[in-house]
C-alpha positions in Angstrom: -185.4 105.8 6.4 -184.3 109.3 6.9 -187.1 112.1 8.2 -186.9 115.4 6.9 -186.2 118.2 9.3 -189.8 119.4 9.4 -191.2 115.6 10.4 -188.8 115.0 13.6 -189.7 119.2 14.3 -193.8 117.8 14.2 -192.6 114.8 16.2 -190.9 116.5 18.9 -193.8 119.1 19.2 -196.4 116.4 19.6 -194.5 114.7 22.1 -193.8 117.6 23.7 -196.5 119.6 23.6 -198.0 119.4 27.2 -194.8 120.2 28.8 -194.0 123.1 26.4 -198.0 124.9 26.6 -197.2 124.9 30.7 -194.3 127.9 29.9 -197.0 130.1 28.6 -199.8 131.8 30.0 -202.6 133.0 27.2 -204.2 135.9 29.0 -206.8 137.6 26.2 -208.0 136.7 22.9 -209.5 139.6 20.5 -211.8 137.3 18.4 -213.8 138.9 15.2 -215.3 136.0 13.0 -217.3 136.8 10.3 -219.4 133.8 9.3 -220.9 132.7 6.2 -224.4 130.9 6.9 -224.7 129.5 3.2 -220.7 127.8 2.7 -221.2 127.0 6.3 -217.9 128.5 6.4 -216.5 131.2 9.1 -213.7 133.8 8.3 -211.9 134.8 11.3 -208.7 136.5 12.8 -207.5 135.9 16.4 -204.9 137.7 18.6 -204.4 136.1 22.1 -201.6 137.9 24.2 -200.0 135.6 26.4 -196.7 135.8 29.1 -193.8 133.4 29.0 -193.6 131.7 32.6 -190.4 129.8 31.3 -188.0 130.2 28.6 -189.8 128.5 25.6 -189.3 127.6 21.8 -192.7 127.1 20.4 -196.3 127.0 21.3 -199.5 125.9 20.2 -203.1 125.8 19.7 -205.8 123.7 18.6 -207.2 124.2 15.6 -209.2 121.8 13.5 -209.6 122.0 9.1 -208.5 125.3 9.2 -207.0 127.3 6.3 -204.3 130.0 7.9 -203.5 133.0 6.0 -201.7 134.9 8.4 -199.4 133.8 11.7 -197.4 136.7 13.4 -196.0 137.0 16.9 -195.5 140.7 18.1 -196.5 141.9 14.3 -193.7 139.7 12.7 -194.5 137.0 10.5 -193.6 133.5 11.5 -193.1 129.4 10.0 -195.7 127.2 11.6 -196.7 123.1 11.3 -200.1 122.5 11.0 -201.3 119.0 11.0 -205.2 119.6 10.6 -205.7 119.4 13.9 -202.8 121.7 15.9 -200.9 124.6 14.4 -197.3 125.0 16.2 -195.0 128.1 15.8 -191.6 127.6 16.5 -190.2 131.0 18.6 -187.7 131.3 20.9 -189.3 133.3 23.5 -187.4 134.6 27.1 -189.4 134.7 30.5 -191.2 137.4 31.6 -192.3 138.8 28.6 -195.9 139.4 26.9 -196.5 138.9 23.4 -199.2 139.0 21.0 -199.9 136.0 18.2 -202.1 136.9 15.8 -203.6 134.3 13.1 -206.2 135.1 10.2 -207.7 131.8 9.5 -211.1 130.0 7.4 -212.9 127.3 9.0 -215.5 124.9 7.7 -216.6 123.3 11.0 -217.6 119.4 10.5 -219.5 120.4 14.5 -219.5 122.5 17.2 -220.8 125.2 14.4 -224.3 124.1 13.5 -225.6 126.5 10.1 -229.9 125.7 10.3 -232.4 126.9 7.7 -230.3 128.7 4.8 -230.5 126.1 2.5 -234.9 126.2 2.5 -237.7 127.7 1.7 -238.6 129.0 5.2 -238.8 132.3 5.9 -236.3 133.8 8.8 -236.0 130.2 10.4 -232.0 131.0 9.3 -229.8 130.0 12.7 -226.5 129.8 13.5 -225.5 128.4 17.0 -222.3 126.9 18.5 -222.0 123.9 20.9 -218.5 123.8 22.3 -218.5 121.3 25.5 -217.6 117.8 24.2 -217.4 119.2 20.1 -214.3 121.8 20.9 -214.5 125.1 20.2 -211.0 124.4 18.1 -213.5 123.8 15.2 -213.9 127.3 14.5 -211.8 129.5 16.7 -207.8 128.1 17.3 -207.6 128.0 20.8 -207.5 125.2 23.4 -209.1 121.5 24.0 -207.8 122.0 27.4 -210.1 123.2 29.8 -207.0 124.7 32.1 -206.2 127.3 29.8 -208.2 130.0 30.9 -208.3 133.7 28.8 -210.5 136.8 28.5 -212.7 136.1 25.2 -213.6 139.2 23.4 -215.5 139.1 20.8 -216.3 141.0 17.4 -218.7 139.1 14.8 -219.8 140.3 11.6 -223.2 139.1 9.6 -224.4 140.8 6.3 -227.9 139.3 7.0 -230.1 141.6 9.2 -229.9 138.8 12.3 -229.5 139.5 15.8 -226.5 138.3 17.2 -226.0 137.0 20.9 -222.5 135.9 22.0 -220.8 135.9 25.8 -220.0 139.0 27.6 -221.4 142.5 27.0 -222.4 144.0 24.1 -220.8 147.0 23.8 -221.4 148.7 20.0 -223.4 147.5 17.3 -222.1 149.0 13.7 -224.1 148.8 10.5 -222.1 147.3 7.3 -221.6 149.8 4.5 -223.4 147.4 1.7 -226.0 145.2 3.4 -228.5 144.9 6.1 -226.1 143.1 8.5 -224.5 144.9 11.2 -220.8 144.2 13.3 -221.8 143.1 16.9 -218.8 143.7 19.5 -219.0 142.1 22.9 -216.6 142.4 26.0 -215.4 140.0 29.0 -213.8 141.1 32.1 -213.1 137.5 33.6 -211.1 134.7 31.9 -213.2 131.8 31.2 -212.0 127.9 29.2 -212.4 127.7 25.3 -215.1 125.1 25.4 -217.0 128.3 27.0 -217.2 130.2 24.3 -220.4 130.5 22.4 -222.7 132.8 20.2 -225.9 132.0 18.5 -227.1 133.8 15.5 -231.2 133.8 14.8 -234.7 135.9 14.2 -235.2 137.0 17.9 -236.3 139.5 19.8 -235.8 140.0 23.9 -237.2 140.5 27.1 -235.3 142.4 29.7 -235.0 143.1 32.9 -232.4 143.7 36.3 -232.1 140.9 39.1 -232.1 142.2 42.5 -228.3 143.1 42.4 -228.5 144.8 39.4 -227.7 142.1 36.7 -228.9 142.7 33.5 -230.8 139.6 32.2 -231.9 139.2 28.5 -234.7 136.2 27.6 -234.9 135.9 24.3 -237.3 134.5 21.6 -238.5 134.2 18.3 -241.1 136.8 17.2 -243.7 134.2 16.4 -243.8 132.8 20.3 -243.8 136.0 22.1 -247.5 134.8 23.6 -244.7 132.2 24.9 -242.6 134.0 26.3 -244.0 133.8 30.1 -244.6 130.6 30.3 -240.9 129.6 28.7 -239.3 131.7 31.3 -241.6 131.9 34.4 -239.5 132.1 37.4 -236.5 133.2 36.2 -236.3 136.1 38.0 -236.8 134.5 40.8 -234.1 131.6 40.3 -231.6 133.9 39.9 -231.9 135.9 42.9 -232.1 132.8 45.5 -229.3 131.2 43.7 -227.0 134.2 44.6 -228.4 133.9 47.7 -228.6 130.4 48.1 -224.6 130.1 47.2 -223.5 132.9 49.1 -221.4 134.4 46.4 -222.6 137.1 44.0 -223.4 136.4 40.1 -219.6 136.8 38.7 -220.1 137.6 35.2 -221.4 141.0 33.8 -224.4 140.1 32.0 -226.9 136.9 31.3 -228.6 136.1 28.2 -230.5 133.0 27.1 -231.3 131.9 23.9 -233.3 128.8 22.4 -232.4 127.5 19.1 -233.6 124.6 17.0 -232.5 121.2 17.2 -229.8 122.3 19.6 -227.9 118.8 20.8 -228.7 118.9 23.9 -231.4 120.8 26.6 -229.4 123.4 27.6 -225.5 124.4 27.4 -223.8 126.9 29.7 -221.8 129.1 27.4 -220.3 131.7 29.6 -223.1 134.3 30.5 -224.8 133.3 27.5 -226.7 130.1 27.6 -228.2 128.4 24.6 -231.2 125.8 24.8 -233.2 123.8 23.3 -236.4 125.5 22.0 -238.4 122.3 22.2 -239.2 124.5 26.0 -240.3 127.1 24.4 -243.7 126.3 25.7 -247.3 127.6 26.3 -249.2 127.3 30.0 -250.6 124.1 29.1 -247.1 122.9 28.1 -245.8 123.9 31.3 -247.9 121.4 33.2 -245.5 118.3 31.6 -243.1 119.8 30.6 -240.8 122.9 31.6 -238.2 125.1 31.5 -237.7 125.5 35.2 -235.0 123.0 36.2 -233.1 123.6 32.9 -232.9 127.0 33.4 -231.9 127.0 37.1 -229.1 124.1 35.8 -227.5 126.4 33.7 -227.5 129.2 35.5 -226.1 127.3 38.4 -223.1 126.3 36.0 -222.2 130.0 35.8 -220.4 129.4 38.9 -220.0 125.7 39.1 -217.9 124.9 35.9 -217.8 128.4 34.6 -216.4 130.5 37.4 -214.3 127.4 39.1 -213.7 124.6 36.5 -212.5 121.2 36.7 -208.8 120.2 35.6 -210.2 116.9 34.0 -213.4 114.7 33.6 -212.2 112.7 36.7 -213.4 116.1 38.8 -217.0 116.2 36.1 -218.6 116.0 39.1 -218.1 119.3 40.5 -219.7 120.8 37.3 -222.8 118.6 36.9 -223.6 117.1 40.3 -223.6 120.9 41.3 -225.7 122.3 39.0 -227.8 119.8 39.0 -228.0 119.9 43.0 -229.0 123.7 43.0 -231.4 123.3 40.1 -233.4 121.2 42.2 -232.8 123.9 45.5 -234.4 126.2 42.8 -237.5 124.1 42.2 -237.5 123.8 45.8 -238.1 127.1 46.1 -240.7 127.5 43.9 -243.0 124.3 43.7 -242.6 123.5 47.8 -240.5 120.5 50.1 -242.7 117.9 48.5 -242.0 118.6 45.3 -238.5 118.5 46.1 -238.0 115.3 47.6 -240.2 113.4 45.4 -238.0 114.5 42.6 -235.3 112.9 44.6 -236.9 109.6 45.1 -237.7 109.5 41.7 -234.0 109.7 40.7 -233.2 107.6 43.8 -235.4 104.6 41.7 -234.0 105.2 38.5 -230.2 105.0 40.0 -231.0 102.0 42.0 -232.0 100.2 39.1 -229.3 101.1 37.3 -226.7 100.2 40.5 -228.8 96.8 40.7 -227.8 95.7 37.4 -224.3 95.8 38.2 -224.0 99.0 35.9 -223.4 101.5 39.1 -220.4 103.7 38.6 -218.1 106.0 40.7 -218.5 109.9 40.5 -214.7 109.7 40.2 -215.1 107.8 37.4 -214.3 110.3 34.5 -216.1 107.4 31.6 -219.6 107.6 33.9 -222.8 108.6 32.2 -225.1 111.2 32.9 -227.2 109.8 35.5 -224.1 109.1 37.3 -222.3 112.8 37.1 -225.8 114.2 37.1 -228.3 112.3 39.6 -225.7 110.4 41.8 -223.4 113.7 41.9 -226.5 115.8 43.0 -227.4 113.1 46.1 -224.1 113.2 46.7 -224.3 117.1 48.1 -227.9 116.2 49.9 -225.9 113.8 51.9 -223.1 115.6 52.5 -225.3 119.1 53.4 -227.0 116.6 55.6 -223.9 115.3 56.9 -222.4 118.2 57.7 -224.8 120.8 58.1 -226.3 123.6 56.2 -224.0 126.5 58.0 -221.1 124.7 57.2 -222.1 123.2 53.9 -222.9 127.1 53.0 -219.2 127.9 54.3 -217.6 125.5 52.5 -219.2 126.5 49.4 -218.5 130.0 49.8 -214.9 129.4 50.6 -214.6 127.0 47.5 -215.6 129.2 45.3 -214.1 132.9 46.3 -210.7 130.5 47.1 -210.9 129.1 43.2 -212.9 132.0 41.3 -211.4 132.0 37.5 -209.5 128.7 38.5 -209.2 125.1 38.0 -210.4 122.8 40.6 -210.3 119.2 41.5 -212.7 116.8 43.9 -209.9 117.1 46.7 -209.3 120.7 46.7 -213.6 121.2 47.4 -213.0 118.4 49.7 -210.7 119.9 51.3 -212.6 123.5 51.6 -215.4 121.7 53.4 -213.6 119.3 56.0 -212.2 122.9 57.2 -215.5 124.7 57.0 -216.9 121.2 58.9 -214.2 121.0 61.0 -215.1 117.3 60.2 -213.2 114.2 58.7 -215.2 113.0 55.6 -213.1 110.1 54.1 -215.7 107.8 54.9 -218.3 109.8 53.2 -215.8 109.9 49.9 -215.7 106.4 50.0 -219.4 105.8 50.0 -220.8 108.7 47.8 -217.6 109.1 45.4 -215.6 106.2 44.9 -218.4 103.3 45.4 -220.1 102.3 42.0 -223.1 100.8 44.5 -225.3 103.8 45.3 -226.9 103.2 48.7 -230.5 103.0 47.9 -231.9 102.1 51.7 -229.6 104.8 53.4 -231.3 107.3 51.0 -234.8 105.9 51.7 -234.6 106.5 55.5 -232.9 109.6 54.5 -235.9 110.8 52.8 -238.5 109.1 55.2 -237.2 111.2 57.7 -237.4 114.6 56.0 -240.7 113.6 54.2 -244.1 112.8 56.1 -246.1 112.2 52.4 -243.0 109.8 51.3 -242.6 108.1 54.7 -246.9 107.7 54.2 -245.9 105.8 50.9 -243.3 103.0 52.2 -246.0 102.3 55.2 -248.9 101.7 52.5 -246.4 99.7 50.5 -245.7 97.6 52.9 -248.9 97.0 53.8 -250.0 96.3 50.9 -247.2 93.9 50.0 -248.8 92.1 53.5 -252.2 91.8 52.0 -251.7 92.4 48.1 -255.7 91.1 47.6 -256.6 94.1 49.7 -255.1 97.5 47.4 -258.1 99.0 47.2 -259.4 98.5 50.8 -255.9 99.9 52.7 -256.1 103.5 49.6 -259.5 103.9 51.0 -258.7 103.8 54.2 -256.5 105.8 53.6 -257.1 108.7 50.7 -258.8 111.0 52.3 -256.1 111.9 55.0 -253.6 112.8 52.2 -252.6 115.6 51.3 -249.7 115.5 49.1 -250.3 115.1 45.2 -247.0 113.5 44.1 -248.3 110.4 46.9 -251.4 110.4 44.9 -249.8 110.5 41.8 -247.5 108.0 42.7 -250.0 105.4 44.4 -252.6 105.8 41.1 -249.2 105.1 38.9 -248.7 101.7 40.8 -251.6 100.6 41.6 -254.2 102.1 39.3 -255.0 99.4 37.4 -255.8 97.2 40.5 -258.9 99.8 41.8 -262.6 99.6 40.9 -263.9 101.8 38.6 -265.8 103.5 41.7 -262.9 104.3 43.4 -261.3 105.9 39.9 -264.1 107.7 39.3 -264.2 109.7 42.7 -260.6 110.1 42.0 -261.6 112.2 38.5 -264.0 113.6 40.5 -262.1 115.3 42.7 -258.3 115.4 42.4 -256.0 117.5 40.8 -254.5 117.3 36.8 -251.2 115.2 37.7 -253.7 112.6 39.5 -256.4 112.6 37.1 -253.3 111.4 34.7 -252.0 109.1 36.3 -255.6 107.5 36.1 -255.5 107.0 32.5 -251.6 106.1 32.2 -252.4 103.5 34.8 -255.4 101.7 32.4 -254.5 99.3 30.2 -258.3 99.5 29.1 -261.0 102.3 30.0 -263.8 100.7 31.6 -267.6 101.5 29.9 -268.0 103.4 33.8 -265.2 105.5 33.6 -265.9 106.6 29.8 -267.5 109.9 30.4 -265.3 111.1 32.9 -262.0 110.1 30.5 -264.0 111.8 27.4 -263.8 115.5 29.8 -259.9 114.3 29.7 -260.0 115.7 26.1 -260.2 119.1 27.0 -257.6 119.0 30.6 -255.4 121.7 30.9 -251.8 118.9 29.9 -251.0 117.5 26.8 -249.9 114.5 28.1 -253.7 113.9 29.4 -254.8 114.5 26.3 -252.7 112.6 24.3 -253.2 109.4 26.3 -257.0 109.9 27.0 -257.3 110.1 22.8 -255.3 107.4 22.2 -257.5 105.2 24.5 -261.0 106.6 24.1 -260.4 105.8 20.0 -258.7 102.4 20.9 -261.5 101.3 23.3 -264.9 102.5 22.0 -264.7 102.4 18.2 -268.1 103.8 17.9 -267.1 107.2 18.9 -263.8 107.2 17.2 -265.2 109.9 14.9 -266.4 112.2 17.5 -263.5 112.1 19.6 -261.3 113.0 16.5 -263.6 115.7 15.9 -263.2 117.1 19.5 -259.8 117.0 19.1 -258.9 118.8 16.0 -256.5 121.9 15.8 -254.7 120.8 19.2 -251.1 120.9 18.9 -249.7 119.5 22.0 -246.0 120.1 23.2 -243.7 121.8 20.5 -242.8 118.3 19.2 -246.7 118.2 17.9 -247.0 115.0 19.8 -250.9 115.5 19.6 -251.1 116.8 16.3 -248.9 114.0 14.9 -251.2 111.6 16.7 -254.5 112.8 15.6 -253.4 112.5 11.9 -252.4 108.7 12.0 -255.6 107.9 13.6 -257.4 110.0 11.3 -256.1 108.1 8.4 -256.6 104.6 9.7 -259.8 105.6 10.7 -261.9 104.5 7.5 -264.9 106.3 8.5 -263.7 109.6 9.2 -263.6 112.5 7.0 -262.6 110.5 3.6 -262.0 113.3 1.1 -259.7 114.8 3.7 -257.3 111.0 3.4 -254.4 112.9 1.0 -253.9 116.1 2.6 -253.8 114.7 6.4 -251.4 112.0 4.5 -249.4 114.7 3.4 -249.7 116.8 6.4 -248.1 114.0 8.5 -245.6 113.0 5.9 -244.2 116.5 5.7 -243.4 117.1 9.4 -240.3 114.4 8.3 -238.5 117.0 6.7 -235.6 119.2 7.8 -237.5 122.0 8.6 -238.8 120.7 11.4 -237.5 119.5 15.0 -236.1 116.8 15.3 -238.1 115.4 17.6 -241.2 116.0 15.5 -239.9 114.2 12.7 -238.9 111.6 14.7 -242.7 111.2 16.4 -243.6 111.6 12.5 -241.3 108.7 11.1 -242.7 106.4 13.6 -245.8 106.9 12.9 -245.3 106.4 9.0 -243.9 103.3 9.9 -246.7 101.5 11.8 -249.0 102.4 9.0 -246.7 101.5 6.4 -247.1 105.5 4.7 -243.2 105.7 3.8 -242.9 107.2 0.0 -240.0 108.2 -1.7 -239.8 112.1 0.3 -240.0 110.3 3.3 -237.3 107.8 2.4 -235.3 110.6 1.3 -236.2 112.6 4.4 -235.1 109.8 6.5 -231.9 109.1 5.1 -230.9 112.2 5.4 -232.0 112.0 9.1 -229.4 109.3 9.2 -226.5 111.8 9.1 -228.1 114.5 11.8 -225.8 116.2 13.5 -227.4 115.3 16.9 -226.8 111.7 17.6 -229.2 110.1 19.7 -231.8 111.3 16.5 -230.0 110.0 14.0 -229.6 106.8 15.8 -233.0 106.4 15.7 -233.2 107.4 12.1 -230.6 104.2 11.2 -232.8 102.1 13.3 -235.8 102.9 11.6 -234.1 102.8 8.1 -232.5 99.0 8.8 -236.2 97.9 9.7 -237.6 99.0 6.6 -234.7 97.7 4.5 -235.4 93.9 6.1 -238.5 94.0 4.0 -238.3 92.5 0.8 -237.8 94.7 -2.2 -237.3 97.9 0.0 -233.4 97.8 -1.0 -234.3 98.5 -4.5 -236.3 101.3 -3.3 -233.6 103.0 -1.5 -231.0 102.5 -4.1 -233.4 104.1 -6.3 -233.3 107.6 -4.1 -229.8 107.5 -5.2 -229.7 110.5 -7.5 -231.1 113.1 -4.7 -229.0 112.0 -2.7 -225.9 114.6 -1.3 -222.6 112.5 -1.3 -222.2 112.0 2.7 -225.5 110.3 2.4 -224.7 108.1 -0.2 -221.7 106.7 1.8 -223.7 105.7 4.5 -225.8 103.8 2.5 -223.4 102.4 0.5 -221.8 101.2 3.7 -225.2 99.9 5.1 -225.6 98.4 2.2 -222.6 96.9 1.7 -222.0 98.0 -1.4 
């Protein structure tokens, strides 16, 4: 069979592709992009100038379901191959020279580009927000699934609708457009930063600013409706960014930093490049706070600015110099803030969850570029507590310092930080990379002592432990002994939380009496039942300053007095909860399989709670609210419809869930029928999956 020229010219470029993108150098990129919300479409040109390190005769960039209507180098048009995936342009180009491609392009982005709320009925919930570490920012700007191309990223985007706009770098000029509301928003970088980097969000928002104490200007930003929100949300931010500079030793190296929370973003939080997105399910109020926060996010992501950001790693292999770092100084941040035993309670807690996971056999490497999160995350940030430990703080400062100033706007890899701290050390640390990076085991006793040692309140919790593993008939006897001597909380907390349910009701009742909101809820998650004695005290429950109190305390008061069920639905009316309305969505199902309780009211909390399934709503609210629907057996026809479409979500772990939740109900006889009826409102990508789950 005979190729045509054009085949063996795509053949030879995809084979040698690697070797030929290692002859250039992309320096800048002048982005505009003009999206449209309702095609889900984006209109954009690019020009990127780059130098030619070695003679060349083609280059490339990634670019996925694009539609190219222009490709010049140095103002001259030129042939390209596009495969739907890369577009190559064959040039024969000298060393030494710069040059300037420009390509005007469409892209209907399948991900990475996430269009939210234009096709309802909700007013100014519109969103547009990007997601480009592990979905490519190739699906909507042609530029490079590599993260060791690094370039200046300008950007110019233009939106007829009256949004604001928030993208990385400064914004420097803000135009109106001639014939609508919208405006042209302009931002500028200074530093070169990877393509997965790249971000803007698009929304109803307004913004809180101020300066940190070297003069960067930080932006906070919100929707209008949760500006009584707004402290809580961000509370410490300030102060998180200042000791990280500190802390780390080298200034902030980016202009400005913005963060903005969208809905039903992927993930919690994403670092774009002086811009980070998050999820606005921590968008919270005081009471929120208690459970559930946005401190340790926040401190993450602003840790990544120079761990992943500033220096970044060649390949996943190195992930652990992005993740076990930020994750590291996000818990040096809460360190700061909430005290030492807050601190290393956190770490025993993560020390449990990786020795379980390391007892089953399923322990990983750090090196390991397939690990999980709890692995590049968890494992990675013990890692640098043993090694600061190991080496000491002055040098482990060093060494960070040197790391980063040595690889600022560079690629890095596990050896060349290595490296940067033997020297600061002045130490030999093979033996710690063999335990803390290449081992899958993770040493669960060495980090016990570890934290014994640093820890009184942890060191008090192994000695009760074992004594009370000596004489396991005598729990309540060895607490008593010994409550009153401590001090800590989280050793409360943790002793109610394993033992609770072992203690006299006398002893939990002194313990509501007198201690503090974490302890008073570990009382009731520790009961399988609420003794008569204790019923009183757990009623106050219903009005504690956490949601998670409340929502278990409800749950058990109406499951173990039925008598009262009424009144404690009544004193619990027109609470919320977190923003995933876990109370809210609680108190309706047990309003409506409570018989007794407000009758003529049935339909509309029926309908109440069957609503929060649809697309309006988080995702994790519809999720709470699909579950629920199932255990009472409320799914109609919306919800059906509401949950198949649930089934194609763009974030996975939801629509998972959704599938699960769908292939229960279908077991049930005659519920197939039922689903194949929904057929008609059904868009065509959602047909195909059932089709396919149903075999048809």
């Amino acid at each position: 069979m005979k190729l045509s020229p054009i085949v063996i010219f795509l053949l030879l470029v995809q084979s040698m592709s690697a070797q030929i993108q290692d002859k250039v150098d992309f320096l800048h990129a002048q982005v505009w992009i003009e999206p449209e919300p309702v095609e889900n479409r984006i209109h954009g040109t690019v020009t990127y100038r780059f130098e030619v390190i070695k003679d060349v005769d083609s280059v490339y960039l990634d670019a996925v379901n694009m539609d190219f209507s222009k490709v010049f180098i140095d103002g001259k048009k030129m042939d390209y191959v596009y495969d739907g995936k890369k577009i190559t342009i064959k040039t024969d180009l000298k060393k030494g020279g710069q040059h300037d491609l420009s390509l005007a392009y469409v892209a209907k982005p399948k991900q990475t580009v996430y269009f939210l709320g234009w096709d309802d009925a909700v007013q100014n919930n519109e969103q547009v927000w990007t997601q480009g570490q592990g979905k490519y920012t190739s699906h909507w700007l042609p530029s490079f699934d590599d993260m060791t191309e690094k370039v200046e990223f300008d950007l110019k985007i233009t939106l007829e609708q009256a949004y604001t706009v928030i993208a990385n770098g400064k914004m420097i000029k803000k135009e109106p457009l001639p014939n609508s509301n919208g405006y042209t928003w302009q931002f500028d970088m200074e530093k070169p930063m990877s393509s997965y980097l790249v971000g803007f969000a698009i929304g109803n928002y307004n913004k809180k600013t101020f300066e940190s104490s070297s003069a960067i200007p930080i932006e906070l930003y919100y929707e209008p409706t949760d500006v009584e929100k707004v402290e809580p949300t961000y509370r410490y931010t300030e102060a998180i960014f200042d000791f990280l500079e500190t802390e780390i030793g080298v200034p902030y190296p980016w202009q400005d930093y913005k963060q903005v929370p969208v809905q039903d973003f992927l993930y919690a939080g994403m670092e774009n490049t002086t811009c980070t997105i998050f999820s606005n399910q921590y968008v919270v109020d005081s009471i929120a706070f208690v459970d559930k926060n946005y401190v340790n996010i926040n401190a993450h992501e602003l840790a990544h600015q120079w761990f992943g950001n500033l220096v970044t790693e060649t390949s996943s292999e190195h992930h652990w110099l992005h993740e076990g770092f930020a994750t590291f100084y996000a818990y040096l941040a809460e360190k700061d803030i909430f005290g030492e035993d807050y601190f290393y309670w956190r770490l025993l807690e993560t020390a449990k969850a990786l020795e379980r996971f390391s007892g089953d056999d399923n322990g990983e490497a750090l090196r390991n570029p397939n690990a999980g999160s709890l692995t590049f995350y968890e494992k990675g940030a013990w890692a640098l507590v043993m090694l600061k430990d190991r080496i000491g703080e002055e040098a482990f400062k060093k060494g960070i310092q040197n790391y980063l100033e040595t690889y600022a706007f560079k690629n890095v890899t596990i050896p060349n930080f290595m490296d940067e701290m033997e020297k600061a050390s002045n130490m030999a640390l093979a033996d710690f990379e063999t335990i803390w990076l290449e081992n899958t085991h993770f040493p669960y006793d060495e980090v016990v002592s570890f934290l014994k040692k640093k820890n009184t309140s942890i060191k008090t919790y192994f000695e009760l432990k074992d004594r009370i593993g000596e004489e396991p008939e005598q729990v309540e006897s060895v607490l008593k002994r010994a409550w009153k001597k401590l001090k800590s909380t989280q050793l409360k907390e943790n002793l109610v939380l394993d033992y609770g349910s072992k203690l006299s009701s006398e002893f939990l009742s002194s313990i509501l009496d007198s201690e503090d909101v974490k302890v008073k809820q570990a009382v009731v998650l520790s009961q399988a039942k609420i003794p008569a004695e204790l019923r009183l005290q757990m009623e106050s429950l219903l009005r504690d300053d956490s949601y998670t109190t409340i929502e278990a305390a409800l749950y058990r008061l109406w499951s173990d007095f039925p008598q009262n069920r009424s009144r404690y639905l009544n004193e619990t009316d027109n609470i919320t909860g977190f923003p995933n309305k876990n109370i809210r969505l609680l108190w309706l199902t047990l309003a409506l399989v409570t018989p007794e309780y407000n009758p003529d009211f049935k339909a509309s909390y029926f309908d109440e709670l069957s609503g929060y399934t649809s697309s309006e709503h988080h995702f994790e609210t519809r999720l709470l609210a699909f579950e629920y629907l199932k255990n009472i057996g409320g799914f109609t026809d919306t919800t059906l419809k509401n949950l198949v479409e649930a089934c194609s979500h763009h974030v996975w772990h939801f629509k998972k869930s959704a599938r699960e939740i769908l292939n229960g109900f279908l077991q049930s006889e005659g519920n197939t029928a039922r689903i194949r009826g929904l057929y008609p409102l059904l868009s065509q990508e959602e047909k195909q999956y059932l089709e396919k789950t149903l075999g048809e």
